[in-house]
N, C-alpha and C positions, 0 to 999 in steps of 0.2 A: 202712399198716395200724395204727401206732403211735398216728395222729393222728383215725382217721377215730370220728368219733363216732354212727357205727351201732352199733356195740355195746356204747354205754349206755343207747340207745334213744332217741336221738335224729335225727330227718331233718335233713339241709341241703340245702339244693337253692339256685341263682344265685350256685354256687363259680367257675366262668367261665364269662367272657363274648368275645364276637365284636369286635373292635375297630372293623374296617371288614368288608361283604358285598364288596368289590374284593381285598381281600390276605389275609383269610379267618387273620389272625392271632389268638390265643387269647391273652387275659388272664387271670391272675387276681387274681379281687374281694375288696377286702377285707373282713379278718373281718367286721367291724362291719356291711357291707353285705351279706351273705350272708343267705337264708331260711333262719332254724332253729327248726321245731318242738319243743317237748322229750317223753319219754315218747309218743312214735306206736306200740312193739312193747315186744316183753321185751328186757330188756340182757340180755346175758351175763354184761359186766365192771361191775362197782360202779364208781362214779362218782369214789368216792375212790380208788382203785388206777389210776383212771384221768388224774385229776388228778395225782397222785406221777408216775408217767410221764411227763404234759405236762412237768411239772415239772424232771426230768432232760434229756428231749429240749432244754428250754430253755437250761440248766447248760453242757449239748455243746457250743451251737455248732451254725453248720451246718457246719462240714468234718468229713465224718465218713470222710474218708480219710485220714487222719493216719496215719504210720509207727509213733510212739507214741502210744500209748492213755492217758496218767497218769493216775492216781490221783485225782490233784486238782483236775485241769484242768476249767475250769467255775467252779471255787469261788474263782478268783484275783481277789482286786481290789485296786485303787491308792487307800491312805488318802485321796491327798491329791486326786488327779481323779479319784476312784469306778469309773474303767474297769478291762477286764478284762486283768490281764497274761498274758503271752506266755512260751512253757516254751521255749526255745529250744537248741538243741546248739552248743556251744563247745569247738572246738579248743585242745589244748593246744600250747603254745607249743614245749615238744618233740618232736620227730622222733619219726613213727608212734607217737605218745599216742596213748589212745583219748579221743574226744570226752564233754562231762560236759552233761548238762541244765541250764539257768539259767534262774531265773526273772528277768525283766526288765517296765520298762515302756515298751515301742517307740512312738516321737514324743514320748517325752517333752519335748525340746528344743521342739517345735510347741506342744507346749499352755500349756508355761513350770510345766512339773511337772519333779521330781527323777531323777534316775537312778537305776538299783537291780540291783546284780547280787547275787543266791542261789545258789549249790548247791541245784539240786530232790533230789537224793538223800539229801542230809541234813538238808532243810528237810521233808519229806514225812516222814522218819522222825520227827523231833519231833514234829510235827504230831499222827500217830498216837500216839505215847507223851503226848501232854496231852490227847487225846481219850479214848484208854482207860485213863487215870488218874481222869476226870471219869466214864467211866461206872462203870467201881469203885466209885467213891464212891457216888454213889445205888444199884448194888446193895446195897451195904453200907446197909439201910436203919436201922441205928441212927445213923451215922456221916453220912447224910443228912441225915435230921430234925432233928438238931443244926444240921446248918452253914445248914438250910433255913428252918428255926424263924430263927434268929436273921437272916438276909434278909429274912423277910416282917414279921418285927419292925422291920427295916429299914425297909421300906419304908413301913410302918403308920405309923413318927414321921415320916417324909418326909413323907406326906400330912397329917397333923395341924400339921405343920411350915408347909406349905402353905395348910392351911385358918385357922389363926391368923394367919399374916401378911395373910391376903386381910379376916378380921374388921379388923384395926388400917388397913388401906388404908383399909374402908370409914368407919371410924370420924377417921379425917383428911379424907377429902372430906368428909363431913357437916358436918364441922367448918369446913371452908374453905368450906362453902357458909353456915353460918350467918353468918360472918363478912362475907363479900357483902352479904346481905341486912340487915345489920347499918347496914354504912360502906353502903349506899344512903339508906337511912331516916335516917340522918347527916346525910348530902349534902341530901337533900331539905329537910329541917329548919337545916340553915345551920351546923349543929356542926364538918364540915370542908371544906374547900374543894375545889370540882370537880377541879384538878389535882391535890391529894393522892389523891382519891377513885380518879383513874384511874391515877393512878403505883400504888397499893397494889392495886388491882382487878386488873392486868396482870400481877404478879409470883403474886397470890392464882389467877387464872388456870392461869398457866404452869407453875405447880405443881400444881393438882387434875390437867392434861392428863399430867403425868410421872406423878401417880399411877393413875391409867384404864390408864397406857400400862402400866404396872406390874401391874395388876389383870389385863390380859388376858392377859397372859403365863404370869401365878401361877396365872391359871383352864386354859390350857394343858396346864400341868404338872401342874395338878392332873388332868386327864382322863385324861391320859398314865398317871399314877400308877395311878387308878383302877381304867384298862384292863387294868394289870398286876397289881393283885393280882385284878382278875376271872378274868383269865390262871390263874394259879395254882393257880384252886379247880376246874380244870373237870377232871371225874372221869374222861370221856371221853378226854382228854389222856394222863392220867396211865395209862390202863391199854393204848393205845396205844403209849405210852412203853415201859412192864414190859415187853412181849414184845418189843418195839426193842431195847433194854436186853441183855435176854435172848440173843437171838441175837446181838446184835453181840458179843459176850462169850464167846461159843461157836467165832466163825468163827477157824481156825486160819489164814487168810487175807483179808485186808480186803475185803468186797464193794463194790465202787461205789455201788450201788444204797442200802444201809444206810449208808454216808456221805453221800450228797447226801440222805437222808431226817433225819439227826442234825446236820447243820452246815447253815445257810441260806448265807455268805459266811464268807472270811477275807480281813480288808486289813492291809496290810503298809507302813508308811512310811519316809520316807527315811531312819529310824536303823535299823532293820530290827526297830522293832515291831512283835510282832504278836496283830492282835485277830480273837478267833474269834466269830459269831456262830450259834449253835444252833436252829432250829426249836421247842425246848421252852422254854420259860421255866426249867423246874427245872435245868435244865442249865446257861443263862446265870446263873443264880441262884448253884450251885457255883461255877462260873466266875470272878463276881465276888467270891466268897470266898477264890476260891486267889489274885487277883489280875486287877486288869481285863487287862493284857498281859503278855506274856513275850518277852526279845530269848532271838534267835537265838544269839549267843556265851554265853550265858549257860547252855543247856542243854545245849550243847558242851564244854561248861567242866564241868557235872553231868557229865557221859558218860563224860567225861575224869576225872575221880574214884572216880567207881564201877567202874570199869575196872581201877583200881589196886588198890582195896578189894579187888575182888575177886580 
């Protein structure tokens, strides 16, 4: 019912098909091969509340028989091979302990990635305690604007940063190319000789090609850049965000739903960094103001502190 796209107002029809007319076995076709009209009736559900759902269904997993339910589960990935880690239960080593959740990354040894054992109980707690410290901060919208301003300020010399070195590329091929045309008109005329000509032509070469190579990279990042402070300015976003914001900030208990809507991933590597990745720009914006990562002992060690203080 989660999935069926009748009540955006969309038809599918050639979802399965027959294998063989002899064993009367049923496939099913994939997405991409499926008939789908869009807008044939009225939706009921908006298309966007409906995509957010895809969205989480995706997060899940298909085992949606799980004993526990986590929190976070969905949102786990491996820095270093991009796959999804595993919340696993571990026995303690003492007689009738109770068993502790860990996060792990299983076959690691197969793919020639790291090992990784977490505490989920007190890696979920932090977690939530650097999430709703980041959405504080953007309510707090003076305390925002500040740290917001001075990232898209950020980002503004990055790109200007970008767009002068890409003028100075240009301005060296140009050059390297006058120089060619130069030592040919040379050669032609008898001024240097055909071996210098191509010994100097080859290195003039291998150079303009290091700078192209450099050029397309710098026009890369510059699009990259672009897209982010386009990112940034969309109004639509930000009032989205607000009442995001708002409720999450209200809930006296974490919703699922409002975390897989506010976090897109979190990877975690073999020192036990970890790096959150946010749906909002403004978000990952504070983000990289409080610091691109944060370890695990280190907020333990905070905990550990305030604890005392207090």
């Amino acid at each position: 019912m989660l999935k069926n796209e009748v009540y955006i107002g969309n038809t599918v029809q050639n979802k399965k098909s027959v294998v063989s007319y002899k064993v009367h076995k049923i496939r099913t076709v994939e997405k991409e091969k499926q008939i789908r009209v869009n807008d044939t009736h009225e939706a009921i559900i908006d298309k966007d509340t409906f995509e957010k759902v895809q969205c989480i269904l995706e997060k899940r997993g298909t085992n949606t028989k799980l004993k526990y339910d986590y929190l976070l589960r969905g949102l786990l990935y491996c820095y270093h091979c991009k796959r999804k880690l595993q919340i696993v239960l571990k026995k303690n080593s003492k007689r009738n302990a109770k068993s502790h959740p860990y996060i792990t990354c299983s076959d690691h040894k197969k793919r020639g990635c790291y090992p990784l054992s977490i505490n989920y109980e007190k890696f979920e707690k932090h977690i939530i305690y650097v999430v709703k410290k980041i959405c504080q901060i953007y309510a707090d919208k003076e305390i925002f604007y500040s740290i917001y301003q001075k990232n898209q300020n950020k980002t503004l010399d990055i790109r200007d940063g970008y767009k002068k070195k890409l003028e100075q590329i240009d301005k060296a091929i140009l050059e390297i190319n006058n120089n060619l045309d130069k030592m040919y008109m040379d050669k032609l005329q008898g001024i240097i000789l055909e071996e210098d000509y191509i010994r100097v032509s080859q290195k003039c070469i291998f150079d303009r090609t290091n700078l192209v190579k450099q050029k397309e990279e710098l026009e890369q990042k510059l699009i990259g850049t672009e897209e982010k402070i386009a990112t940034q300015n969309k109004t639509a976003e930000e009032k989205e965000l607000n009442e995001l914001i708002e409720n999450f900030l209200k809930l006296e208990q974490i919703d699922k739903i409002y975390l897989y809507r506010l976090i897109n991933k979190i990877e975690i590597d073999k020192d036990k960094n970890v790096y959150i990745y946010f749906n909002f720009s403004k978000l990952n914006s504070i983000h990289e103001r409080l610091g691109e990562f944060f370890k695990i002992k280190e907020l333990i060690e905070l905990e550990q502190i305030q604890s005392k203080s207090s």
